[in-house]
FIDREN-631430 format. One record per residue (C-alpha): residue in one letter; residue number from 0; y, x, z. Coordinates in Angstrom, 3 decimals. Each point is the difference from the previous one (the first is absolute). Example, Ala and Ser with C-alpha at 12.3 -4.5 7.8 and 13.67 -1.06 7.14 Angstrom:
<pts>
PT	a	0	-4.500	12.300	7.800
PT	s	1	3.440	1.370	-0.660
</pts>
This chain:
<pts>
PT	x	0	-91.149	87.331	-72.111
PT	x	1	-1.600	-2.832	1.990
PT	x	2	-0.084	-3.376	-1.378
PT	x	3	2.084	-3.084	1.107
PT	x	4	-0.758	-1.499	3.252
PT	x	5	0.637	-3.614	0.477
PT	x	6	0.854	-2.177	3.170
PT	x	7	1.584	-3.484	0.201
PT	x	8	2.557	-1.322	2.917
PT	x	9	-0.292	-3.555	1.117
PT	x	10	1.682	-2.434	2.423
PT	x	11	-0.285	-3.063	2.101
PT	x	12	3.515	-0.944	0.770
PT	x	13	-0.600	-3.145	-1.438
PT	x	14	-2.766	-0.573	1.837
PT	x	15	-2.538	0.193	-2.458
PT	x	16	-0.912	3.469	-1.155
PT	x	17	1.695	1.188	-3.741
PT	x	18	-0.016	2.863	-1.876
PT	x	19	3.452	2.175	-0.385
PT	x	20	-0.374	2.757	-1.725
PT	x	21	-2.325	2.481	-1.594
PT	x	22	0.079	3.867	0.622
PT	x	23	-1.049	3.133	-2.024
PT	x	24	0.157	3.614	1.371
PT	x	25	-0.540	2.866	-2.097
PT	x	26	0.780	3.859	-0.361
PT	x	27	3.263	-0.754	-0.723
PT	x	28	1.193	-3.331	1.420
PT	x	29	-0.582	-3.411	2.233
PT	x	30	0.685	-2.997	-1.559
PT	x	31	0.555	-3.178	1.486
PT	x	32	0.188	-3.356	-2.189
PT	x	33	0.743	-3.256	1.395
PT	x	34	-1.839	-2.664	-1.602
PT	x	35	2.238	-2.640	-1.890
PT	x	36	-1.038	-2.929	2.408
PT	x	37	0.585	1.829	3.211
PT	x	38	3.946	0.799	-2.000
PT	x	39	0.324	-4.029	-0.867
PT	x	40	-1.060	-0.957	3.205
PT	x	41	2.601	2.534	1.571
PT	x	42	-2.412	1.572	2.476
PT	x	43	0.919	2.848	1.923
PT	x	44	-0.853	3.376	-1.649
PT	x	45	-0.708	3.456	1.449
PT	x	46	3.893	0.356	1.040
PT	x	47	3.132	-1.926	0.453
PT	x	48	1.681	2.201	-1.854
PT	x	49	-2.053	-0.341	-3.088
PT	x	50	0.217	-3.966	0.916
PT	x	51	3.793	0.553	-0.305
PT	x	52	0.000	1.786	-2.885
PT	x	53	-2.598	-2.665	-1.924
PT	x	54	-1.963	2.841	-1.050
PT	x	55	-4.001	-0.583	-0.962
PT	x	56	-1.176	3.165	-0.808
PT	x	57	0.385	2.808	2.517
PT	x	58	-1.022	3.824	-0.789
PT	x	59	0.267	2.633	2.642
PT	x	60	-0.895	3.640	-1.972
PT	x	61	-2.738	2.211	1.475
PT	x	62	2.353	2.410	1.840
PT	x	63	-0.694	3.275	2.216
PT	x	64	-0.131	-2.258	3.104
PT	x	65	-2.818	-1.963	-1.074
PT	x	66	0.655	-2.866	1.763
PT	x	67	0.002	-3.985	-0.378
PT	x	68	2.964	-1.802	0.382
PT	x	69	0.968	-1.060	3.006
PT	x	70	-1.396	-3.678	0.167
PT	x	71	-3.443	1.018	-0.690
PT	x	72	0.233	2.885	2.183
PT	x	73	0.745	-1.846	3.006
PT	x	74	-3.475	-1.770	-0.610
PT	x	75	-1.880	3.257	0.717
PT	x	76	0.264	2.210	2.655
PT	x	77	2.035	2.973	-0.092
PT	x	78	-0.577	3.096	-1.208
PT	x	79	-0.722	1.628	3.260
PT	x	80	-3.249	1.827	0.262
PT	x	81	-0.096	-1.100	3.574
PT	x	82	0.883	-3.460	-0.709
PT	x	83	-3.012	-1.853	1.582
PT	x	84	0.228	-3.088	-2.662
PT	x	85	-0.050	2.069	-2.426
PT	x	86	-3.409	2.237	1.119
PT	x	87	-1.350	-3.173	0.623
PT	x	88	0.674	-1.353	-3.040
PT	x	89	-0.726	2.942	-2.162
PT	x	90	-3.804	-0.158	1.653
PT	x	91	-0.572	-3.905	-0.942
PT	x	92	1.356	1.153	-3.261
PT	x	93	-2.392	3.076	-0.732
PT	x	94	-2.747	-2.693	0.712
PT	x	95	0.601	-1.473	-4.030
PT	x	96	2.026	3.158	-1.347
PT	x	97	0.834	3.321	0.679
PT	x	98	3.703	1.307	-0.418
PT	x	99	-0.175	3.350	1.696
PT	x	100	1.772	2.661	-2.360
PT	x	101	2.001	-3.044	-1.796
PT	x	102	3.813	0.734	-0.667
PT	x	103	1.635	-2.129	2.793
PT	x	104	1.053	-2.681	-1.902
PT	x	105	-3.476	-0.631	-1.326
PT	x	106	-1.429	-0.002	3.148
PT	x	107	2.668	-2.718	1.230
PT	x	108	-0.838	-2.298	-2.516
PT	x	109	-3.581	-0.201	0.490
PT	x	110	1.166	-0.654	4.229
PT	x	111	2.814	-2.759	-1.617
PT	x	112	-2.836	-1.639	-1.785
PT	x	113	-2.560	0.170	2.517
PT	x	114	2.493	-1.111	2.897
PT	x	115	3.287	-1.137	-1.535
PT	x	116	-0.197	-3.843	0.811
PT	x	117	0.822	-1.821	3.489
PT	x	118	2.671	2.661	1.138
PT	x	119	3.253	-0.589	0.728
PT	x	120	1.988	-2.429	-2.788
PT	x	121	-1.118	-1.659	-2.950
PT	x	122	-1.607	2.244	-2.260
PT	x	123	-3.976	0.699	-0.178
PT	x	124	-1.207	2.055	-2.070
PT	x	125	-3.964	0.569	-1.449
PT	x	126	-1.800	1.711	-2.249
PT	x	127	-0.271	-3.304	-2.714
PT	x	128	0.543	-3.884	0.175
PT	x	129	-3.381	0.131	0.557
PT	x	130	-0.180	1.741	3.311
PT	x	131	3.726	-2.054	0.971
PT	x	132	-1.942	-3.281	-0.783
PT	x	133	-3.187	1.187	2.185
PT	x	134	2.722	0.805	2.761
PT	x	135	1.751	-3.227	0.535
PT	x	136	-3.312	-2.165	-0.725
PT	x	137	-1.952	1.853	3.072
PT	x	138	-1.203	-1.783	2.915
PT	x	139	1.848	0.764	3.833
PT	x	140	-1.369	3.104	1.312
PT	x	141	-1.823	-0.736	3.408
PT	x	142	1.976	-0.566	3.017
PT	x	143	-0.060	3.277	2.485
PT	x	144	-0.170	-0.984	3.225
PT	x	145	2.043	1.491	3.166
PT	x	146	-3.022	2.504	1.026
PT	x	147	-0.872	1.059	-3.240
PT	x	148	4.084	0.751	-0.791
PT	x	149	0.095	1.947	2.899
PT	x	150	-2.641	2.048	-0.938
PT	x	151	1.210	0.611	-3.640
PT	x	152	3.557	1.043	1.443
PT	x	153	-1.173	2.400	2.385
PT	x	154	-2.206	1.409	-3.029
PT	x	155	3.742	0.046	-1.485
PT	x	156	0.973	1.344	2.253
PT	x	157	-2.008	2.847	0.760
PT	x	158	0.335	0.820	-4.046
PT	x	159	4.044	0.103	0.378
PT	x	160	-1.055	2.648	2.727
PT	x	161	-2.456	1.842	-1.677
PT	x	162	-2.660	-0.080	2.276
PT	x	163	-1.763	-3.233	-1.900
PT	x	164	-3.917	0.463	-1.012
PT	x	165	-1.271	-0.897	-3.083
PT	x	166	-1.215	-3.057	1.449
PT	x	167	3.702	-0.728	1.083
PT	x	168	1.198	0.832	-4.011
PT	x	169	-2.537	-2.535	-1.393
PT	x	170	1.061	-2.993	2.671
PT	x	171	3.153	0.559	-1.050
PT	x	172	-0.307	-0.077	-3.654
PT	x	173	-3.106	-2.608	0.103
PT	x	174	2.740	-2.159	1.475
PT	x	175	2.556	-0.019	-1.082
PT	x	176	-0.678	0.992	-3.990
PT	x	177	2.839	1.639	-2.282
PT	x	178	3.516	-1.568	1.994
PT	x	179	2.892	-0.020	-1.509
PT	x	180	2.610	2.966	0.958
PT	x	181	3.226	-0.442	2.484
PT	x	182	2.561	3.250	-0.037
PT	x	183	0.672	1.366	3.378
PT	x	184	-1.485	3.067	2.328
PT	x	185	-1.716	-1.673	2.257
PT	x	186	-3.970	-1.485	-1.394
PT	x	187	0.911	-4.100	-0.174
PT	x	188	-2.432	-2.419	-1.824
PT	x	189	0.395	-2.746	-2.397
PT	x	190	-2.475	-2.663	2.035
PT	x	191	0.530	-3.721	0.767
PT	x	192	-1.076	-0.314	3.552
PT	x	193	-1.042	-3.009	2.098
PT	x	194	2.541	-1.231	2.832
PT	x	195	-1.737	-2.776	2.833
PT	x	196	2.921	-1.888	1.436
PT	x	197	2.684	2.403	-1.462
PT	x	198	-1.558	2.865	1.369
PT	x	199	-1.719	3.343	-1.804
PT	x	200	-3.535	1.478	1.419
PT	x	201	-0.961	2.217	-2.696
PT	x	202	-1.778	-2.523	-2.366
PT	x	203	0.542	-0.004	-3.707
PT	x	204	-0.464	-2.799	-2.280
PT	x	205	1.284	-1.206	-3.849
PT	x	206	3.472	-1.797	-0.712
PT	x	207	-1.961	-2.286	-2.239
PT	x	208	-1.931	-1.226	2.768
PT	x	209	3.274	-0.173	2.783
PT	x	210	0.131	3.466	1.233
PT	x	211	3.692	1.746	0.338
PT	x	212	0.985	2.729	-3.032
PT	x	213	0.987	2.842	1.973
PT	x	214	0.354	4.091	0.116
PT	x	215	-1.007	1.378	3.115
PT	x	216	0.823	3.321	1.301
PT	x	217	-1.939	2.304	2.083
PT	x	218	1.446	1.391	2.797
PT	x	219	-0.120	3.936	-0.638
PT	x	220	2.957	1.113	2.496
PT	x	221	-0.276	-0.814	3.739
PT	x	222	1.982	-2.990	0.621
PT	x	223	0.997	-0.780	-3.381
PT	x	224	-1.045	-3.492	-0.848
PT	x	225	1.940	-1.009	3.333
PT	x	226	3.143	1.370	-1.217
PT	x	227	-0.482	-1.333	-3.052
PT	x	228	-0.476	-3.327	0.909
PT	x	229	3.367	0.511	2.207
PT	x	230	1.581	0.684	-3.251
PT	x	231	-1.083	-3.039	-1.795
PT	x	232	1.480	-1.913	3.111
PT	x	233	2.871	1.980	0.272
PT	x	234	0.700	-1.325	-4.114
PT	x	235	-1.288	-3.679	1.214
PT	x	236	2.850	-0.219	2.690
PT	x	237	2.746	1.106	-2.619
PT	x	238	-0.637	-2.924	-2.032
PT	x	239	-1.563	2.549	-3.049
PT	x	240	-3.086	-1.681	-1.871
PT	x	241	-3.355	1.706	1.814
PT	x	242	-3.115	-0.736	-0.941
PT	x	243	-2.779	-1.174	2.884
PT	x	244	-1.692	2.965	1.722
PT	x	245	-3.013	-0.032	2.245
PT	x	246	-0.827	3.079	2.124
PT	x	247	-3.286	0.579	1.178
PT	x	248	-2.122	2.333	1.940
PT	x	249	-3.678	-0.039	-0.317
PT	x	250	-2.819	1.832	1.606
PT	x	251	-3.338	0.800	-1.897
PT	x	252	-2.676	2.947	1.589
PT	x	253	2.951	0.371	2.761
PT	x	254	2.486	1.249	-2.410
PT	x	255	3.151	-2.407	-0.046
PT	x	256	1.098	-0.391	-3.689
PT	x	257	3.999	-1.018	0.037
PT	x	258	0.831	-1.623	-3.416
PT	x	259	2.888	-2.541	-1.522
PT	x	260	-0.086	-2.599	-1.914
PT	x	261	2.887	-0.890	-2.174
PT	x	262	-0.275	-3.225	-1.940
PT	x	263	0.521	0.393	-3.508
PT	x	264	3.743	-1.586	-1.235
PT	x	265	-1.176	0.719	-3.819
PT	x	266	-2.248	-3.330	-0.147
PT	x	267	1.394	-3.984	0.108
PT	x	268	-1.777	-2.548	2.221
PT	x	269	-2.312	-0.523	-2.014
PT	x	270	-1.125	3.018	-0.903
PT	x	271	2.118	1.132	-3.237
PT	x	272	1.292	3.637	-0.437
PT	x	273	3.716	0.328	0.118
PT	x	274	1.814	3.019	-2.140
PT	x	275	0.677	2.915	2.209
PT	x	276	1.975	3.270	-1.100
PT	x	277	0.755	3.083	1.605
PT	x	278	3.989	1.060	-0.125
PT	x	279	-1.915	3.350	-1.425
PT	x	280	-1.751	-1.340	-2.143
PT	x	281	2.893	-1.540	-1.252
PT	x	282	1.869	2.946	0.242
PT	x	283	-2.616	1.884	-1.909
PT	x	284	-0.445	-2.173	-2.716
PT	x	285	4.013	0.150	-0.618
PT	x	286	-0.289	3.971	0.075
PT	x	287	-3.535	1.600	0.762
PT	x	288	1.757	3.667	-0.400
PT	x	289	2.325	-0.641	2.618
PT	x	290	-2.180	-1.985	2.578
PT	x	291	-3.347	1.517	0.169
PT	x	292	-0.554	-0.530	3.906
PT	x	293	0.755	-2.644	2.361
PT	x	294	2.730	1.758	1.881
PT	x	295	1.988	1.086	-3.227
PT	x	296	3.168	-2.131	-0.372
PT	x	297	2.159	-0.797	3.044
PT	x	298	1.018	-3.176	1.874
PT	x	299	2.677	-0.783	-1.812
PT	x	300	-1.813	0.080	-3.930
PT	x	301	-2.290	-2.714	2.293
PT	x	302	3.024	-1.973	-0.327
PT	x	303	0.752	0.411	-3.439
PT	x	304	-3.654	-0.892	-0.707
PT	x	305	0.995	-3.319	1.965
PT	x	306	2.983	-0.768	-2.240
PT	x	307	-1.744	0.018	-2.967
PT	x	308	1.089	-3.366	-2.242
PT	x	309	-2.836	-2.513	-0.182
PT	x	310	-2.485	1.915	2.021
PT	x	311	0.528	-1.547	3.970
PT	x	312	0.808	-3.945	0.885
PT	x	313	2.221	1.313	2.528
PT	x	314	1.578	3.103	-0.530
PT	x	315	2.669	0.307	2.998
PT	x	316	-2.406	-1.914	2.436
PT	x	317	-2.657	3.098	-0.690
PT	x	318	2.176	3.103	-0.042
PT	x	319	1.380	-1.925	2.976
PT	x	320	-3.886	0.012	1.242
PT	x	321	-0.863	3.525	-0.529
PT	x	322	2.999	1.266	1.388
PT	x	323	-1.237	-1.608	3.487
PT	x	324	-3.584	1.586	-0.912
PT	x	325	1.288	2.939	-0.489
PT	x	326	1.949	0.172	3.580
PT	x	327	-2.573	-1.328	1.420
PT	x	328	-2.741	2.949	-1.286
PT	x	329	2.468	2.585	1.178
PT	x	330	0.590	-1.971	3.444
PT	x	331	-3.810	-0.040	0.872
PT	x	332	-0.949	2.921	-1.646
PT	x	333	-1.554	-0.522	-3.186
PT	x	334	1.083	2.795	-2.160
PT	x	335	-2.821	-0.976	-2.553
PT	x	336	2.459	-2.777	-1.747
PT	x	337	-0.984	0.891	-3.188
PT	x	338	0.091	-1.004	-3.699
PT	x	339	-3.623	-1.541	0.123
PT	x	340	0.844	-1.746	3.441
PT	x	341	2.639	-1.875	-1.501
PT	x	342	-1.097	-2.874	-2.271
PT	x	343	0.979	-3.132	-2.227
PT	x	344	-2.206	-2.381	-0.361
PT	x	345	0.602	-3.257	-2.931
PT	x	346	0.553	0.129	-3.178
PT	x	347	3.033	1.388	-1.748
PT	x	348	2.839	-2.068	0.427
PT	x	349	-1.341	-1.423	3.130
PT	x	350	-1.532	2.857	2.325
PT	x	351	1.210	1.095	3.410
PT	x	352	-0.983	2.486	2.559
PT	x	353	-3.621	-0.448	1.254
PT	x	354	-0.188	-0.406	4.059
PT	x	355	-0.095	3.118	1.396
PT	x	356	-3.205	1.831	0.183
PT	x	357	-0.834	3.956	1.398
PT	x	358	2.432	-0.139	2.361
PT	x	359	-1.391	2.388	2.159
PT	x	360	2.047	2.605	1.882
PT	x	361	-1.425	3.329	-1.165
PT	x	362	2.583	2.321	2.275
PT	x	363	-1.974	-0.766	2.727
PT	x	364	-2.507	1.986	-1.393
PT	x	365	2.425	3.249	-1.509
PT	x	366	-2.373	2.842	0.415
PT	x	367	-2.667	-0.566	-2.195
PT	x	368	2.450	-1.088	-3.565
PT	x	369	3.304	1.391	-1.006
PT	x	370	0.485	-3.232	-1.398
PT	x	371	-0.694	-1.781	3.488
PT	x	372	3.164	1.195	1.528
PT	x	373	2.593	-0.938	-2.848
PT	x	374	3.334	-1.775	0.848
PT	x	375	-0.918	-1.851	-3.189
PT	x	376	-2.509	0.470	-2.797
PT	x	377	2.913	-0.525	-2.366
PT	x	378	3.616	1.781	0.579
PT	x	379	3.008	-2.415	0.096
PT	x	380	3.516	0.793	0.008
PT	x	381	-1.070	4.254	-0.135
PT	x	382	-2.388	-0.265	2.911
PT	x	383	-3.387	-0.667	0.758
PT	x	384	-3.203	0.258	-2.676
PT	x	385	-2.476	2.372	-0.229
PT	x	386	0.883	2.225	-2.963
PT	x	387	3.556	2.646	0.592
PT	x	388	1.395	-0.877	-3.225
PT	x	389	0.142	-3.389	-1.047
PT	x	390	1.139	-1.461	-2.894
PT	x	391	3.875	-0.208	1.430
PT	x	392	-0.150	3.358	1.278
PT	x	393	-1.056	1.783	2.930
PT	x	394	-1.236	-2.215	2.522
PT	x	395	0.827	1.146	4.219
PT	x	396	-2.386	-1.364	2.618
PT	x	397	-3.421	0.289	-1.782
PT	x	398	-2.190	1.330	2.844
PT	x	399	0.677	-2.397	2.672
PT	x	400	0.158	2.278	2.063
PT	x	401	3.971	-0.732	0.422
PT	x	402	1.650	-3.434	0.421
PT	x	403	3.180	-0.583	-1.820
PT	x	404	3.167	-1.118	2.774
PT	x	405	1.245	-2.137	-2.596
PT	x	406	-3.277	-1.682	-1.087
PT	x	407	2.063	-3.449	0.346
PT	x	408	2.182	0.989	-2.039
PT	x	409	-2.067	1.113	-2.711
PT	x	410	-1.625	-3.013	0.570
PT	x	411	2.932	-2.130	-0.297
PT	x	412	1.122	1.580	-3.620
PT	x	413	-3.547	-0.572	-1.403
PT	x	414	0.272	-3.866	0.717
PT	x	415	3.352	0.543	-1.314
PT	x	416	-1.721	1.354	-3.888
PT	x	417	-2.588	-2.866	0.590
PT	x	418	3.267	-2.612	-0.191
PT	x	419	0.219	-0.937	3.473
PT	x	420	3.448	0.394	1.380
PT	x	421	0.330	2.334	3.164
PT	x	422	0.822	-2.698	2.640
PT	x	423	-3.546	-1.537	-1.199
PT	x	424	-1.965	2.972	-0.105
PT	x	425	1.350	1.070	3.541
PT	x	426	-0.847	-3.467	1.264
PT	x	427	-3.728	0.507	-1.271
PT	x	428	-0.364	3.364	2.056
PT	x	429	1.384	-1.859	2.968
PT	x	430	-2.863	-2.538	-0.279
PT	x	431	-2.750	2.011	-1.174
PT	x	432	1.173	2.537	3.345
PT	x	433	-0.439	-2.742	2.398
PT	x	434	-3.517	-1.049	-2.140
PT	x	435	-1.241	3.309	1.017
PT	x	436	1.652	0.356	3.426
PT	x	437	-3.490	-0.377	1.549
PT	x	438	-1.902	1.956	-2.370
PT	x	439	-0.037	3.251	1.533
PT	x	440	-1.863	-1.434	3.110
PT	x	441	-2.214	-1.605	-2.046
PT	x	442	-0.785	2.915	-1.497
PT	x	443	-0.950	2.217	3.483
PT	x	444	-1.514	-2.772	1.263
PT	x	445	-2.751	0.279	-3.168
PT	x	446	0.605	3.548	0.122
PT	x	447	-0.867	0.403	3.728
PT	x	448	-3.475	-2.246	-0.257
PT	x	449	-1.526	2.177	-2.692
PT	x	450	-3.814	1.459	1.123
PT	x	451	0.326	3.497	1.100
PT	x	452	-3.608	0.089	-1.939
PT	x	453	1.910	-1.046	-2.850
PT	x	454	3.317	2.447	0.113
PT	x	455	-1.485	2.714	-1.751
PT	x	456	0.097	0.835	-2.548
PT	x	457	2.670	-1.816	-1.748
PT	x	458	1.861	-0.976	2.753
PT	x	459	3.459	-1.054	0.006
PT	x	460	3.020	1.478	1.184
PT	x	461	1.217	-2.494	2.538
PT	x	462	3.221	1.902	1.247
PT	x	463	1.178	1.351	-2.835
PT	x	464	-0.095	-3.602	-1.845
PT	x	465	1.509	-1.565	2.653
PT	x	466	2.384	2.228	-0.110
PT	x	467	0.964	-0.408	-3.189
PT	x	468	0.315	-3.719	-0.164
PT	x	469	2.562	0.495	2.899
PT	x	470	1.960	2.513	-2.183
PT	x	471	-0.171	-2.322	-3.227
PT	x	472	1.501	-2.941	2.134
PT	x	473	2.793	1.659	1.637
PT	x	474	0.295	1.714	-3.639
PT	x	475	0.329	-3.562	-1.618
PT	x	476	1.709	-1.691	2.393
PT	x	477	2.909	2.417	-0.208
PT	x	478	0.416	-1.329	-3.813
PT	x	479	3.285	1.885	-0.246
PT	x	480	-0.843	3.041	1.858
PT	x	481	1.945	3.526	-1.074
PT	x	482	-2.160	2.341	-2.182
PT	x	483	-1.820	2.913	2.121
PT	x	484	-3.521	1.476	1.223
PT	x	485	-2.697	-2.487	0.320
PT	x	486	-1.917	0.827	2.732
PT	x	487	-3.368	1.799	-0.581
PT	x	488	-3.322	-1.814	1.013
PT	x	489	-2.442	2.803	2.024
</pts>
């Protein structure tokens, strides 16, 4: 039996940093307190729903998954031994402790105390007040300039390709120290980086001392930061809350380093966290037996998560805005629209969707995933997801290989189970279908201009995308369209 480890979680929502709860993992439990001011004060805790509920004490049992719950999970990186975040972090960790042949869980709470604070939403987490007070009270880290950044992402780089040198591994980690974790496939960092005149060069700096919170994503697919960035603009021109994006392509040793920035929605002005929750981890604090991965659940449980009485401001006016995400994602080809890429951000009783973020259209790149060429991460109205059986039944159109005739349709009755009345929800396809009228030729033109050098070998497949997206319109547009084949995408 191993004794009890302690940890403590603290905030700065007010502005000013304050303790909210203590922690204690052991053999057979975690245990999370929050402290009696952070309760009087009526901070926001680990989850809305515990907010909701008024409760202080939290305990999650020890159970075969080994796992922490899902709001301190999403501050480490996932548990992917591939996951470059996470071999990075695990080095910088061995340097003070080493957790090789630790159950799991144990090894996840040294990373969440070594790394848990600065990530996405409110809570950081350390080892003692101690260490939380040392945090907060230390000085601005130097300012990287444009040069320097440049070399330190092509050392990035060349570790999310496996071909970095040790020399590479230690820039990298000298750098940029333990970072905070952000959930996705592709290696992004936690980094605030220095804009001149509005515009990104590489350079890195501290929010303390005026630089821009961001994550920035490395571009590992050929092409894909462009079509990202079409995304986010494709969101921008529908009137849907988008965060600011800067795409950038820098050279270093003659190797061009693509990369964007996406500035952080999660802090105010002036620099204080704002609450941000996952729909799963919502969804798995509510049941963790029946949602243990982000594309368990379907579209329309979304919705009941949405309906929920006292969590959202605005109830209709955000199932309203994820129903036009959610067209959207299947109209430009993000079949990644998952649990942990939907968000709220607030405090209970007053939180909303986040702007969109990961927007990215993974179909583009279908060969190399199974779960880059989904319809939809999640199945709505029996269609679509990843997984055959769902939790309404058996679930057609999972490979997306096929696209249903009466996609509009289906469409049309999922706005319907949001609340929206038909007329309405046929009215939103008819805007969001002239949004994206262009979009296909935006998306050969990018297509068309990638480096031959650069093709291989995780190149995209331009014809059969394209291909697809014209299918998915015609599919869409024909909202009342007869049941039959789809048609099948070579």
């Amino acid at each position: 039996m191993t004794m009890d480890r302690y940890a403590v979680i603290w905030t700065r929502t007010t502005g000013q940093p304050v303790k909210l709860a203590d922690m204690v993992l052991n053999d057979q439990q975690l245990r999370i307190t929050r402290t009696d001011e952070a309760m009087a004060a009526g901070l926001p805790g680990v989850s809305m729903l515990h907010d909701l509920a008024g409760l202080q004490q939290i305990v999650y049992a020890r159970g075969d998954t080994q796992r922490l719950p899902p709001q301190l999970q999403a501050l480490i990186p996932p548990r992917d031994p591939h996951n470059l975040q996470r071999l990075l972090l695990g080095k910088l960790l061995a340097r003070e402790v080493q957790i090789a042949g630790m159950k799991p869980l144990d090894q996840e709470w040294h990373m969440l105390t070594f790394a848990g604070h600065g990530g996405i939403g409110h809570l950081d987490v350390f080892k003692s007040d101690a260490h939380a007070l040392q945090y907060y009270g230390q000085v601005a880290r130097p300012a990287i300039d444009a040069q320097s950044g440049a070399a330190m992402w092509s050392a990035f780089r060349r570790l999310a390709l496996d071909i970095a040198s040790q020399q590479d591994e230690d820039l990298v980690m000298d750098t940029l120290g333990p970072t905070p974790a952000v959930s996705g496939f592709v290696p992004k960092l936690v980094v605030p980086i220095r804009l001149v005149n509005g515009v990104w060069e590489g350079a890195m700096g501290d929010a303390a001392a005026g630089a821009t919170p961001a994550v920035v994503k490395l571009e590992t697919y050929p092409g894909l930061v462009a079509l990202e960035e079409l995304a986010y603009a494709v969101h921008r021109k529908a009137g849907i809350a988008t965060p600011k994006t800067w795409a950038v392509t820098l050279t270093h040793a003659q190797e061009p380093v693509r990369m964007l920035a996406v500035e952080r929605f999660d802090r105010t002005g002036d620099g204080r966290p704002i609450p941000v929750e996952s729909l799963f981890s919502l969804l798995r604090t509510g049941n963790p037996r029946a949602y243990g991965s982000t594309t368990d659940g379907s579209m329309e449980k979304l919705g009941e998560v949405l309906s929920l009485p006292g969590l959202l401001s605005d109830p209709v006016a955000a199932k309203r805005d994820l129903y036009r995400r959610f067209v959207l994602a299947i109209l430009t080809g993000n079949g990644d629209l998952h649990t942990e890429n939907i968000a709220l951000q607030g405090g209970a009783g007053s939180a909303a969707l986040t702007p969109v973020f990961d927007p990215a259209p993974m179909r583009a790149y279908r060969h190399f995933r199974k779960n880059h060429n989904l319809l939809s991460a999640l199945p709505f109205g029996g269609i679509g997801g990843y997984f055959q059986h769902g939790e309404a039944g058996y679930n057609d159109y999972v490979d997306g290989k096929l696209t249903p005739p009466d996609l509009g349709k289906r469409l049309v009755d999922f706005g319907v189970t949001l609340g929206l009345s038909r007329p309405s929800c046929k009215d939103e396809l008819t805007q969001l279908l002239a949004c994206t009228a262009d979009y296909a030729d935006e998306v050969r033109q990018i297509l068309d201009v990638i480096p031959t050098a650069e093709r291989k070998p995780m190149q995209p497949d331009s014809a059969g995308f394209l291909r697809t997206l014209g299918d998915v319109r015609l599919a869409v547009a024909a909202s009342y369209a007869l049941p039959g084949r789809g048609r099948r995408v070579q």
